[in-house]
GUDOPA-990871 format. One line per field, with one value per atom (N, C-alpha, C): x, y, z; residue number from 1; atom name. Coordinates in pm, 1 decimal, decimal comma, padded with zeros to 6 digits. Each point is the difference from the previous one (the first is absolute). Layout:
<pts>
px = (X:...)
py = (Y:...)
pz = (Z:...)
seq = (NUM:...)
atom = (CA:...)
</pts>
This chain:
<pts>
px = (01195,0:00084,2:-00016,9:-00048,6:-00021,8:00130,6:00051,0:00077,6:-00019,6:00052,1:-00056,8:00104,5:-00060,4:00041,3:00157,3:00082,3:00155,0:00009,3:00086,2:00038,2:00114,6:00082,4:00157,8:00076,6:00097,4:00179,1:00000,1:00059,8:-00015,4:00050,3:00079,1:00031,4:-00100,8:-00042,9:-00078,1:-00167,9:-00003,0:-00119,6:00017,8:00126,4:00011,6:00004,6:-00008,7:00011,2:00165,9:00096,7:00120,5:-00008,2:00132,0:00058,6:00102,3:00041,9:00124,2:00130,1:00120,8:00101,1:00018,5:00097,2:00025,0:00151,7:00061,9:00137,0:00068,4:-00035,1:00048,1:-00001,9:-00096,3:00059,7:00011,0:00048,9:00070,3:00152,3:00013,7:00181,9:00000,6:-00083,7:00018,9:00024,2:-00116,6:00047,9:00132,9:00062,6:00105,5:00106,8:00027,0:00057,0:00032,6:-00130,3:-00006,1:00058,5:-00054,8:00063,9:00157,8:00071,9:00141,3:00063,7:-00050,9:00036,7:00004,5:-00082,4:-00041,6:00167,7:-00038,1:00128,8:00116,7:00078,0:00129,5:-00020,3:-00055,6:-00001,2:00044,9:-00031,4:00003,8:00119,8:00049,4:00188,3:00053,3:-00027,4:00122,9:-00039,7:-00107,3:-00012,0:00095,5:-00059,6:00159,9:00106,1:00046,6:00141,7:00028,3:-00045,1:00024,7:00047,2:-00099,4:-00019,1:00100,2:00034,4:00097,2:00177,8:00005,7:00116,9:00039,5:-00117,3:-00001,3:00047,9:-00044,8:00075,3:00076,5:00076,9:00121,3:00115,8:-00043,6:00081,9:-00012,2:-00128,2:-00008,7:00099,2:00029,7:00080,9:00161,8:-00011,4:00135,5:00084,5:-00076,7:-00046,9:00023,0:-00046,6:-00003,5:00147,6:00074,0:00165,7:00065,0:-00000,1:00072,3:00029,0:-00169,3:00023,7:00059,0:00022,6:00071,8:00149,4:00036,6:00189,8:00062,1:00102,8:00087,5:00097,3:00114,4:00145,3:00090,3:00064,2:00055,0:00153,5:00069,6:00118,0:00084,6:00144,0:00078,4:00107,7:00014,2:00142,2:00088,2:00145,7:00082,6:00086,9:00050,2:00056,0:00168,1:00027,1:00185,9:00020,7:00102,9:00095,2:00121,4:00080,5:00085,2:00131,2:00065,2:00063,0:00136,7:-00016,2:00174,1:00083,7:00093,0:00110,9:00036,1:00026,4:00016,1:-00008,1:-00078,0:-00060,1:00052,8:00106,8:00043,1:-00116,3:-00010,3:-00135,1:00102,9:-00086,4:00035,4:-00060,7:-00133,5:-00088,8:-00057,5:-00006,9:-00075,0:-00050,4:-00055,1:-00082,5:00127,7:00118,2:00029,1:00162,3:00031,8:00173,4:-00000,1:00172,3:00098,0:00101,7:00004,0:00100,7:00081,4:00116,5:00131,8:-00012,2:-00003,1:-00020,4:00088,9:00152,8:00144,7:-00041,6:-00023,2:-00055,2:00156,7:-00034,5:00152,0:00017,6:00129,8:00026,4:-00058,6:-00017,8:-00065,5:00063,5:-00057,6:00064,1:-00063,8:00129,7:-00027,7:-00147,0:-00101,3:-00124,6:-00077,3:-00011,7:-00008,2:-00006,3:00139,1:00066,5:-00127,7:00018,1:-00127,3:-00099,1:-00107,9:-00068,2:-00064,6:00105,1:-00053,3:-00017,8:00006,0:-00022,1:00038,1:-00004,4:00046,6:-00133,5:-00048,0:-00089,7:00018,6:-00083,8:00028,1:-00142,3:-00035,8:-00156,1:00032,3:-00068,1:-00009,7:00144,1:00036,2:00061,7:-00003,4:-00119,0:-00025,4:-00102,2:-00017,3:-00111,0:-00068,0:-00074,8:-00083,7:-00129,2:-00032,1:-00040,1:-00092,9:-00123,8:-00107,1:-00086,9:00026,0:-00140,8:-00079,8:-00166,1:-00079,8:-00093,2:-00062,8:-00126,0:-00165,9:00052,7:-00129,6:00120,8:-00106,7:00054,6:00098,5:00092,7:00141,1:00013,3:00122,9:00057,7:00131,2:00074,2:00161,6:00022,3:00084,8:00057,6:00145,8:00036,5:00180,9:00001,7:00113,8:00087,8:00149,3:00080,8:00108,8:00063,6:00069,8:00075,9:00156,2:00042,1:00063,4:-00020,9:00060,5:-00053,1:00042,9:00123,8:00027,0:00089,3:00018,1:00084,5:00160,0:00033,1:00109,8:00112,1:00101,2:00123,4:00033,0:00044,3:00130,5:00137,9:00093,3:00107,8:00070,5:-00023,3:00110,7:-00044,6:-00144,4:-00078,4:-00081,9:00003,5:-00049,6:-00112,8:-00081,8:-00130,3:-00079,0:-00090,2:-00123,1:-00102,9:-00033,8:-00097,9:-00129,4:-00117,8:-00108,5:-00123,4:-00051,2:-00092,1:-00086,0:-00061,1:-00091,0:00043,3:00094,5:00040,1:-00005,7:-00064,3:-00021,2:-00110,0:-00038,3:-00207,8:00040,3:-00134,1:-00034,8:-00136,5:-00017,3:-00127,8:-00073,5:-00084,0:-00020,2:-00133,7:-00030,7:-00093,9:-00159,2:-00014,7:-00127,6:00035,7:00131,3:00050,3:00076,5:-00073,2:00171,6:00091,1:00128,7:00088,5:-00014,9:00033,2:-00021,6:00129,0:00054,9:00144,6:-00075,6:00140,4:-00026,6:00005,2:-00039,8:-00032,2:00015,5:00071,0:00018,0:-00132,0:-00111,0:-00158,6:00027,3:-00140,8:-00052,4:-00090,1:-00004,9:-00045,6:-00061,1:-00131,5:-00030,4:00054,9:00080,8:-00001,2:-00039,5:-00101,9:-00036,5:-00125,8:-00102,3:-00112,3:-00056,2:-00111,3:-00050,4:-00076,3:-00011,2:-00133,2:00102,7:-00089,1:00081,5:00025,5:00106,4:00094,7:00113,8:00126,0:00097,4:00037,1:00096,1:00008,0:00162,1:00006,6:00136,9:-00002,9:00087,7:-00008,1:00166,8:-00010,1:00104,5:00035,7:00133,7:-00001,6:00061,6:00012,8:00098,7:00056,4:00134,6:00099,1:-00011,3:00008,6:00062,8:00088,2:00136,6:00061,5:00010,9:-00081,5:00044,6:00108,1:-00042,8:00175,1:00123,5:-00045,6:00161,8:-00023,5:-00096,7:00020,0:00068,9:00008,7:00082,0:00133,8:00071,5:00152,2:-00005,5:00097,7:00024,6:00090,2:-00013,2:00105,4:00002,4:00141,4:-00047,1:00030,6:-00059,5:00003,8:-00073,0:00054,3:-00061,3:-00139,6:-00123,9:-00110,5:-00063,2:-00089,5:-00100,5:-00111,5:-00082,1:-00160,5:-00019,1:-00069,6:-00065,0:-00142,2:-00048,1:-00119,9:-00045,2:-00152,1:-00082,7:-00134,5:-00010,2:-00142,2:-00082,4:-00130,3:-00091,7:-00114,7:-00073,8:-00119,6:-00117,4:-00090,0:-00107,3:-00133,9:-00126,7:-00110,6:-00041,5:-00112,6:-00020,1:-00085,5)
py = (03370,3:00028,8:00145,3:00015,5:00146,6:00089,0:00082,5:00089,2:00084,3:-00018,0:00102,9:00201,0:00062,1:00149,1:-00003,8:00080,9:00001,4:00072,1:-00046,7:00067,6:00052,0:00011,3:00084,3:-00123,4:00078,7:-00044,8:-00008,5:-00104,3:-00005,5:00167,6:00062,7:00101,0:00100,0:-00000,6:00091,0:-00001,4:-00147,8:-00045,0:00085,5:00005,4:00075,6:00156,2:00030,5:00193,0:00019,3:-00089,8:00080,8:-00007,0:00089,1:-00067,9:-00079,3:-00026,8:-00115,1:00104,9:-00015,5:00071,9:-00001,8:00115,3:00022,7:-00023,3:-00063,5:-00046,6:00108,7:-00002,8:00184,4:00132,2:00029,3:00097,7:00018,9:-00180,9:00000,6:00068,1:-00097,8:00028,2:00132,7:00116,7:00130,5:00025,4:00026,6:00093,9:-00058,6:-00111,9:-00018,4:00079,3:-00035,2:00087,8:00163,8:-00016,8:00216,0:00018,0:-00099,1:00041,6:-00035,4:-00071,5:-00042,3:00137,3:00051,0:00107,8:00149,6:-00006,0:00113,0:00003,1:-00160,9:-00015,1:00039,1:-00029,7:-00034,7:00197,8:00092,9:00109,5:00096,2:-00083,8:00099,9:-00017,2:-00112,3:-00089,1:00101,4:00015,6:00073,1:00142,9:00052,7:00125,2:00005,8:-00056,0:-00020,7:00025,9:-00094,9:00031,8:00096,5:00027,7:00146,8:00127,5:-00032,1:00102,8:-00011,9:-00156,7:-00028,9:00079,5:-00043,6:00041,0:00174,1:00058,8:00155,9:00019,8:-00066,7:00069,4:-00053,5:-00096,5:-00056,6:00146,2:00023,0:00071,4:00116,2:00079,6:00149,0:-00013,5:-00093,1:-00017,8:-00003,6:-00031,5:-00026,0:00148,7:00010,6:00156,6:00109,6:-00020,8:00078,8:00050,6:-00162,9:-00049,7:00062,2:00001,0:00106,1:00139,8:00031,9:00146,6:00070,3:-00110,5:00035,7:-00032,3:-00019,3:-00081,4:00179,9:00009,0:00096,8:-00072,9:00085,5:-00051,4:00086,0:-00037,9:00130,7:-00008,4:00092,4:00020,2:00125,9:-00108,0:00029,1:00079,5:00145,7:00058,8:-00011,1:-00080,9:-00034,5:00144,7:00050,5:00128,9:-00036,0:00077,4:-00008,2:00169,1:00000,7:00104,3:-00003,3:00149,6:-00021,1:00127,8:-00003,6:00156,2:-00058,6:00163,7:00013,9:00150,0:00003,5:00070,9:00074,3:00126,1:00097,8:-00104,6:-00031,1:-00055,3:-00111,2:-00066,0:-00152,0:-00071,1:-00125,1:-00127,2:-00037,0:-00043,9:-00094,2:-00105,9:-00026,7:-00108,8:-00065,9:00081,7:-00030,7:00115,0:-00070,5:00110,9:00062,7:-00028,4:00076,8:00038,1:00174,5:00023,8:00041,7:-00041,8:00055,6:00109,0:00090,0:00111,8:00053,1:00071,6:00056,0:00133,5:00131,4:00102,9:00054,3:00050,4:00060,7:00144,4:00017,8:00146,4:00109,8:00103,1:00112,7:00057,7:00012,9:00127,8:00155,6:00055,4:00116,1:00139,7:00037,0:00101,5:00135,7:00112,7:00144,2:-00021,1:00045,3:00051,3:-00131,4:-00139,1:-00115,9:00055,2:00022,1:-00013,1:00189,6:00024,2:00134,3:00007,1:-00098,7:-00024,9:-00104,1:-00058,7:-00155,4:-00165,5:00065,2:-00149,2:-00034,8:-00116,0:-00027,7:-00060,1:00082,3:-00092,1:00006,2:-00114,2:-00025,8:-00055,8:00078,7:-00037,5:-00098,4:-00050,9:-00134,2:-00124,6:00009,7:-00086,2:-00122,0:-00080,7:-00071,4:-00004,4:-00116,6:00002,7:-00146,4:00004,5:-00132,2:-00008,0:-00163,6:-00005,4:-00101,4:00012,7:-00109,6:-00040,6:-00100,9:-00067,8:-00120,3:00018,9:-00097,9:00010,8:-00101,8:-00028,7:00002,6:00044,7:00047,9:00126,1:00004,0:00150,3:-00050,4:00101,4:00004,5:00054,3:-00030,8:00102,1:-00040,6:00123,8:-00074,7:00041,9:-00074,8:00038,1:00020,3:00031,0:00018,0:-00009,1:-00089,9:-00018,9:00023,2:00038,6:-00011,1:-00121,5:-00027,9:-00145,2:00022,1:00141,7:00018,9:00055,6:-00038,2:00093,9:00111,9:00027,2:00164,2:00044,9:00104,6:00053,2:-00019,8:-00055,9:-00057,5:00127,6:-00028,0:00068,3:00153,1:00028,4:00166,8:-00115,5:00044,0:-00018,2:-00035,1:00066,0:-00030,3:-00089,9:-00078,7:-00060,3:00043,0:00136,0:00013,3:00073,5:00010,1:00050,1:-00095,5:-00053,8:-00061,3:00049,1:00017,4:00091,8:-00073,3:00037,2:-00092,7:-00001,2:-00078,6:-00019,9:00085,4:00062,5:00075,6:00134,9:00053,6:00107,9:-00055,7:-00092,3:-00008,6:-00030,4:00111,7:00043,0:-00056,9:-00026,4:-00039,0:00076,3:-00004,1:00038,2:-00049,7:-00019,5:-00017,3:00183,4:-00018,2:00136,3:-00037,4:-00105,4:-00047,5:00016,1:00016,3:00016,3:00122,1:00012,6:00147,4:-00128,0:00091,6:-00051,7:-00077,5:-00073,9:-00130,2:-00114,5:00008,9:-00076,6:-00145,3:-00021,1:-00175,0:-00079,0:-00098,4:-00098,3:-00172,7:-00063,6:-00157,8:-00098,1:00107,9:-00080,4:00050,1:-00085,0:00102,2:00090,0:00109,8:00106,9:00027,7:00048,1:-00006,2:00153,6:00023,7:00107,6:00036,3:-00099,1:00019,7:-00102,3:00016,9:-00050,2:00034,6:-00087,2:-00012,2:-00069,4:00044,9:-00124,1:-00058,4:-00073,2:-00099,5:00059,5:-00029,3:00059,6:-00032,5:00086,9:00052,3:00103,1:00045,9:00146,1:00060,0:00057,3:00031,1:00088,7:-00077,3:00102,6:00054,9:00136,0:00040,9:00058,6:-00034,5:00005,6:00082,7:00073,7:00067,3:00015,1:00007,9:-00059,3:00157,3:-00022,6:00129,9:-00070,9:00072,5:-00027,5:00086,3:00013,5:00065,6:00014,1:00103,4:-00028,5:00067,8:00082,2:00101,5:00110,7:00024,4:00109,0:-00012,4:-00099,6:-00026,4:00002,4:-00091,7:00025,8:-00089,0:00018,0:-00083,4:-00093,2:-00138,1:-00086,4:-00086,9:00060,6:-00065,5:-00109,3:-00117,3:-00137,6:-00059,2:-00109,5:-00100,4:-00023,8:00037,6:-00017,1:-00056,0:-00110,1:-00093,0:-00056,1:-00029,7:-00100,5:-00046,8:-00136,7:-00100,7:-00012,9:00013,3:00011,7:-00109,0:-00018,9:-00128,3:00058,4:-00028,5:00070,2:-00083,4:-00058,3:-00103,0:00018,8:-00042,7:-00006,3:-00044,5:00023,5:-00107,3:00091,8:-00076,2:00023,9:00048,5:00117,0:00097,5:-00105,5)
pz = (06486,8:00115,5:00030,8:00137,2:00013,0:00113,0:-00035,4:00013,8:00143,6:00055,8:00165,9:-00059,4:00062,8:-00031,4:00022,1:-00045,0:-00004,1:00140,9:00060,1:00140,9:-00029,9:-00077,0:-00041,6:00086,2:-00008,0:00080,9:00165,7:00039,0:00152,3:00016,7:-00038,6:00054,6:-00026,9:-00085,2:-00048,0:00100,5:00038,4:00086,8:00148,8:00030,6:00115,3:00025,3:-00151,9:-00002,3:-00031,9:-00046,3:00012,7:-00163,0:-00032,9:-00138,8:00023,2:-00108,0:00006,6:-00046,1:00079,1:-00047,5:-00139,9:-00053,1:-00161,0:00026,5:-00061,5:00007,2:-00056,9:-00132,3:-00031,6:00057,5:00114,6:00047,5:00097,1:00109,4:00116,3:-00071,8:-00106,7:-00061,9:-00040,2:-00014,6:-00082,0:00112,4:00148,6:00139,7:00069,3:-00033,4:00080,4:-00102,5:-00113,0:-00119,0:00034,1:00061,3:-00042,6:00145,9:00129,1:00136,2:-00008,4:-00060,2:-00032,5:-00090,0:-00065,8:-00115,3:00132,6:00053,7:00056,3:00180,3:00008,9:00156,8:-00171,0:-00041,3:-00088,5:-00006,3:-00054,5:00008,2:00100,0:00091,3:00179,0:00008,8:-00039,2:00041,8:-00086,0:-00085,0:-00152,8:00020,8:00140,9:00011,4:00156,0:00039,1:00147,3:-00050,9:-00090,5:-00018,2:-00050,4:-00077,6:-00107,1:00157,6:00042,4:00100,2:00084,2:00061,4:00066,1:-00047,6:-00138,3:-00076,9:-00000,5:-00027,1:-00013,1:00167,8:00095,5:00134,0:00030,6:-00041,2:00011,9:-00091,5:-00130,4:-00061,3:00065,1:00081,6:00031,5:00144,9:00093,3:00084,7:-00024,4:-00124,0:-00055,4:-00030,4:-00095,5:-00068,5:00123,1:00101,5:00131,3:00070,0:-00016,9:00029,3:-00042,7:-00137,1:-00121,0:00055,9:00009,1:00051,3:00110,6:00106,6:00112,0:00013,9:-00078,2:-00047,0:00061,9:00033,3:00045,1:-00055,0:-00020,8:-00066,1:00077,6:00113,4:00069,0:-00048,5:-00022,7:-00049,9:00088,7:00017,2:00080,2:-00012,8:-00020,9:-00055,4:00091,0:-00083,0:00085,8:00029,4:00084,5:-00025,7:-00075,4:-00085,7:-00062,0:00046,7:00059,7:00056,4:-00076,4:-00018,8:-00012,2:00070,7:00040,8:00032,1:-00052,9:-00045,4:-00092,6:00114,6:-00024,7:00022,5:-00056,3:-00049,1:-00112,9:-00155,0:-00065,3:-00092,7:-00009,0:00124,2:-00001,6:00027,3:-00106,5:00072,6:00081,9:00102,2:00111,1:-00014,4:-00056,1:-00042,9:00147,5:00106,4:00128,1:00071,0:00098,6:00095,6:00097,7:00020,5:00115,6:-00109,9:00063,6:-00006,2:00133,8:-00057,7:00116,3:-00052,8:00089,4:-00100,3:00113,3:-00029,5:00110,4:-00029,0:00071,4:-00032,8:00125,9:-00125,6:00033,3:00078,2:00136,1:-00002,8:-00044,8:-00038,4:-00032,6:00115,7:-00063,7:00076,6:00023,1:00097,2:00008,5:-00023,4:-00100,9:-00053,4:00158,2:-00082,6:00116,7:00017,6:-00112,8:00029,6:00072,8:-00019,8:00087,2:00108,6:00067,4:00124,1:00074,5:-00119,6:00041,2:00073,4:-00047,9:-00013,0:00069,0:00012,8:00080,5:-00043,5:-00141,0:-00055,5:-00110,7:-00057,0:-00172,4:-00062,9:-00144,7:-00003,9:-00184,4:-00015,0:-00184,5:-00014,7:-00093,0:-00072,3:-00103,0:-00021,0:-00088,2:00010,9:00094,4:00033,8:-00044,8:00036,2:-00079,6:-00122,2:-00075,9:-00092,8:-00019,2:00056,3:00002,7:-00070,8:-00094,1:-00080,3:-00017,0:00047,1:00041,2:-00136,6:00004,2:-00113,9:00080,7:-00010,7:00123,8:-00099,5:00022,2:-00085,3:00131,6:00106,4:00090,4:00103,6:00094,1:00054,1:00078,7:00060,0:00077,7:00070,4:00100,1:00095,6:00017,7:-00012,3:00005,5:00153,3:00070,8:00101,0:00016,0:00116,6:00036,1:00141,7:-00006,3:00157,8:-00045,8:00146,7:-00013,5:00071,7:-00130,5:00042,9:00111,9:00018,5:00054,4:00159,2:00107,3:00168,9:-00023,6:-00067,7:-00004,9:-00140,0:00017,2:-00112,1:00038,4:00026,6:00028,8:00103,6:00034,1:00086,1:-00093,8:00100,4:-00101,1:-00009,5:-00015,0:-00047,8:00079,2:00094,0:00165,7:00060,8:-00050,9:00102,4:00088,5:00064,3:00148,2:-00069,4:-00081,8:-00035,4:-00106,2:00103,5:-00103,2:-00086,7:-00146,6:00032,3:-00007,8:00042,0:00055,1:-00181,4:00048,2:-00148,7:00044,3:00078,8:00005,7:-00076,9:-00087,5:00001,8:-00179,9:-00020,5:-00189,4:00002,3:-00097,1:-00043,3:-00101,0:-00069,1:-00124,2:-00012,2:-00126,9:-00098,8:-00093,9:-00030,3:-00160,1:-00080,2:-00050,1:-00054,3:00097,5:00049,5:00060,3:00154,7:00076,3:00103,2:00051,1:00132,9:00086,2:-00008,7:00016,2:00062,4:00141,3:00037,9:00070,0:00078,3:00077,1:00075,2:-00018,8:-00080,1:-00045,2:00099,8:00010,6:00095,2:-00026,6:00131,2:-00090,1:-00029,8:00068,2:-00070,2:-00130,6:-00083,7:-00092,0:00017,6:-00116,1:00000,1:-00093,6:00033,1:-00205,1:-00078,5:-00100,1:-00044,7:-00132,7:-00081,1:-00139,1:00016,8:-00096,9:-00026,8:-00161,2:-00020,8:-00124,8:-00061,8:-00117,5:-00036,2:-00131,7:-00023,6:-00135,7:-00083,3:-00068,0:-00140,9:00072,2:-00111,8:00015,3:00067,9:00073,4:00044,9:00082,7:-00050,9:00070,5:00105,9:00128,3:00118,9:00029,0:00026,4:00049,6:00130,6:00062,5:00130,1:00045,8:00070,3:00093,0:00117,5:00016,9:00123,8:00083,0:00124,5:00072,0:00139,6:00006,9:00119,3:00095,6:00140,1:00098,1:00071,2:00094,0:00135,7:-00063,6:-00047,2:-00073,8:00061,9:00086,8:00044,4:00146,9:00042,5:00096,0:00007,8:00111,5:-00041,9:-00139,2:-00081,8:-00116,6:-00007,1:-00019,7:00022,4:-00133,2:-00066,4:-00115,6:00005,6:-00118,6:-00049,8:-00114,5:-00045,5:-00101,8:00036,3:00048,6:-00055,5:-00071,9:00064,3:-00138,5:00073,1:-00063,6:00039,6:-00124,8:00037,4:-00059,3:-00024,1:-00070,6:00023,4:-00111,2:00084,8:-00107,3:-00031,7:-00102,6:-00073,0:-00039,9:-00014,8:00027,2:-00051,6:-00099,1:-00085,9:00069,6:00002,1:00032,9:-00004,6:00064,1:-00043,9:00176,3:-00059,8:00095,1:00123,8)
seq = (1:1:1:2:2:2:3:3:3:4:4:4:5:5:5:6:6:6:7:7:7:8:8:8:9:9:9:10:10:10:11:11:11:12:12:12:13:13:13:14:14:14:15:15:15:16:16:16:17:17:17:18:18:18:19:19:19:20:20:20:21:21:21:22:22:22:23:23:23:24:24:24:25:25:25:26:26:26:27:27:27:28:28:28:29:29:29:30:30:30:31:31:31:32:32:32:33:33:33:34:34:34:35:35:35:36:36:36:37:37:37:38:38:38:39:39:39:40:40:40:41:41:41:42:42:42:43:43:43:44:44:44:45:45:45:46:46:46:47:47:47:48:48:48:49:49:49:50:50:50:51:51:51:52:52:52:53:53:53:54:54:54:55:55:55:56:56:56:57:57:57:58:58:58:59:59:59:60:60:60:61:61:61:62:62:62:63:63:63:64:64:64:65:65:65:66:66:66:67:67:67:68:68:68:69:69:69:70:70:70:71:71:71:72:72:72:73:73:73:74:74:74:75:75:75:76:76:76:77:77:77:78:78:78:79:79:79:80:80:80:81:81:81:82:82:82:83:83:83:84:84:84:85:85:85:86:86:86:87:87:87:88:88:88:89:89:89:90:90:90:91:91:91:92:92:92:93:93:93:94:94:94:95:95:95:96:96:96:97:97:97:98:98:98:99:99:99:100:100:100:101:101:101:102:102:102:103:103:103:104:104:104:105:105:105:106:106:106:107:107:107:108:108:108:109:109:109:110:110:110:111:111:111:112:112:112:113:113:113:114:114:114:115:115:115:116:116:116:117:117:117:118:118:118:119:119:119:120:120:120:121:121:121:122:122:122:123:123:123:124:124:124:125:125:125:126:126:126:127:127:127:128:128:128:129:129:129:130:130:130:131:131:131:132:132:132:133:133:133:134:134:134:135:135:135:136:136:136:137:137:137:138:138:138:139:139:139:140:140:140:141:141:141:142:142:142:143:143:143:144:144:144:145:145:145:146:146:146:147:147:147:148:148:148:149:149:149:150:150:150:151:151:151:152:152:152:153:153:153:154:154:154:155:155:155:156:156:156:157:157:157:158:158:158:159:159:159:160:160:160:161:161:161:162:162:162:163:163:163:164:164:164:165:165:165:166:166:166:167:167:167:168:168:168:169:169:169:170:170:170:171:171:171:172:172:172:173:173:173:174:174:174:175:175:175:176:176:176:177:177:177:178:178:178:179:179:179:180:180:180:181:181:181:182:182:182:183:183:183:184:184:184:185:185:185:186:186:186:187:187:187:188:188:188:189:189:189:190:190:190:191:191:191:192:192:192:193:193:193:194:194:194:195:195:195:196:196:196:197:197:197:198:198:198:199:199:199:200:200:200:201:201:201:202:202:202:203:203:203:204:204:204)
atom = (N:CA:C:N:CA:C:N:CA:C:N:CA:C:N:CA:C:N:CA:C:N:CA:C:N:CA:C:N:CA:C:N:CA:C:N:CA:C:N:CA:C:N:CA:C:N:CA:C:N:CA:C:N:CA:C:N:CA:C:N:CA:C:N:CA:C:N:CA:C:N:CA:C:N:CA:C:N:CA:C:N:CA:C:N:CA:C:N:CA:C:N:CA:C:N:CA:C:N:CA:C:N:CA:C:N:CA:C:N:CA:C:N:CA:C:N:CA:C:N:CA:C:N:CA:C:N:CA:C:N:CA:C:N:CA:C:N:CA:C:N:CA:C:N:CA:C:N:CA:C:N:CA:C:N:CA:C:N:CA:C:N:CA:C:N:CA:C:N:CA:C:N:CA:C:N:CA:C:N:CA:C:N:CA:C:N:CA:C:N:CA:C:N:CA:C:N:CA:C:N:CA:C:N:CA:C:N:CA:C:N:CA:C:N:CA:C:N:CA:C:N:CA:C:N:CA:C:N:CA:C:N:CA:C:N:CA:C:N:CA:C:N:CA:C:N:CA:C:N:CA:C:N:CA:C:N:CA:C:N:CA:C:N:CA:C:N:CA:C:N:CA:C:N:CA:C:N:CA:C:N:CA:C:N:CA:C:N:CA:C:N:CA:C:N:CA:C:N:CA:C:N:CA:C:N:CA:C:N:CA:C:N:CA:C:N:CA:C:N:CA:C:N:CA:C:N:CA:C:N:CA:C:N:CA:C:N:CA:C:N:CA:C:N:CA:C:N:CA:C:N:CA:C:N:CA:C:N:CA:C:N:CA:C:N:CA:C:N:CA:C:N:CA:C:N:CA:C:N:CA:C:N:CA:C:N:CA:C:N:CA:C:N:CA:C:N:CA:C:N:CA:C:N:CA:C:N:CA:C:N:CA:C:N:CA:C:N:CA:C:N:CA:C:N:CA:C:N:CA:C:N:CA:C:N:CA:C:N:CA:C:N:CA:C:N:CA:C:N:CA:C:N:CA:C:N:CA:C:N:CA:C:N:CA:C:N:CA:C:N:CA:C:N:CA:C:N:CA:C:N:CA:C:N:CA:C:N:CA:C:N:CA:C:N:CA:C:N:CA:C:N:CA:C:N:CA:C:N:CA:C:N:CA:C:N:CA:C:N:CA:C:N:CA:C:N:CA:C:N:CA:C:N:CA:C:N:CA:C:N:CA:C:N:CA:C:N:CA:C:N:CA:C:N:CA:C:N:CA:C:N:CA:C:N:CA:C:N:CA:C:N:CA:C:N:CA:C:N:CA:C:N:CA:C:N:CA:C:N:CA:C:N:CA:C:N:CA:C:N:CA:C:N:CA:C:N:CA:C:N:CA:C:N:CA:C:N:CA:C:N:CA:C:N:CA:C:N:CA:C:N:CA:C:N:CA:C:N:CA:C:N:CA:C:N:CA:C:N:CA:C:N:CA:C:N:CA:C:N:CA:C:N:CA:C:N:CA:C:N:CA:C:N:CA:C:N:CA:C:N:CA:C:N:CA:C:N:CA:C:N:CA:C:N:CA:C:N:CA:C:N:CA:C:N:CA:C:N:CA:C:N:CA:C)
</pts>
């Protein structure tokens, strides 16, 4: 029996090779290994700018804080435990040199006594239209004829606005005031004499 020459593998008859099963499965392997890498490099990457945005938030936080203001005015070292007094101020009688002169006046009259935890300004009105009658009745005397002071102020005719006559910055501090009464140099009509006055805390 005679043998004709080997022609190989149909595939091999045509010039190809025949696939290797082993290393279709290695290049899909290594292309699967290589995509799963890129994913777990996204995210990584993804995560770091999620946190640097975050991170960013932090740094821009403001906390704004509100000082509430507390006032307090006292009366010759009486608490009052509020922002406003009221006080009666008996004017005297005018002595010779008064009647001299023209006027009555008393330094430190009062003594007022501020505690604020931000800055201030006290004011004053008079709660009264005038200084009341003489004795007989037939003489009014007018509010324009009572100055006030404090060491930060001239003398000044009180008024039923307010007025500012003290200022400051925060702390404690004691202010002292001073009264003056005009109109004695005129005719003189004596009488009981008084004003009311209101004194008032607050922020400049």
């Amino acid at each position: 029996c005679k043998f004709g020459p080997d022609k190989g593998k149909p595939s091999e008859r045509m010039g190809r090779k025949a696939p290797d099963p082993k290393g279709w499965l290695s290049y899909r392997r290594t292309k699967m290994k290589k995509t799963l890498i890129f994913i777990m490099a996204a995210l990584i990457l993804l995560g770091v700018a999620k946190a640097g945005v975050a991170l960013s938030v932090d740094k821009t936080v403001r906390i704004n804080i509100k000082i509430v203001p507390f006032q307090i005015l006292m009366v010759n070292g009486k608490n009052t435990d509020g922002e406003k007094v009221i006080t009666t101020y008996h004017i005297p009688q005018p002595t010779s040199q008064d009647l001299q002169r023209g006027y009555i006046q008393e330094d430190n009259a009062l003594s007022l006594t501020v505690v604020s935890n931000v800055n201030w300004v006290v004011k004053v009105r008079a709660l009264s239209k005038n200084l009341g009658s003489s004795w007989d009745g037939r003489y009014i005397k007018p509010l324009s004829d009572f100055l006030i002071r404090s060491h930060q102020t001239q003398f000044m005719p009180v008024q039923q606005i307010p007025q500012k006559i003290a200022w400051g910055k925060n702390g404690k501090k004691t202010v002292n005031i001073d009264y003056r009464v005009e109109g004695y140099n005129r005719n003189y009509h004596p009488g009981n004499y008084k004003i009311i006055l209101e004194y008032t805390i607050t922020t400049p």
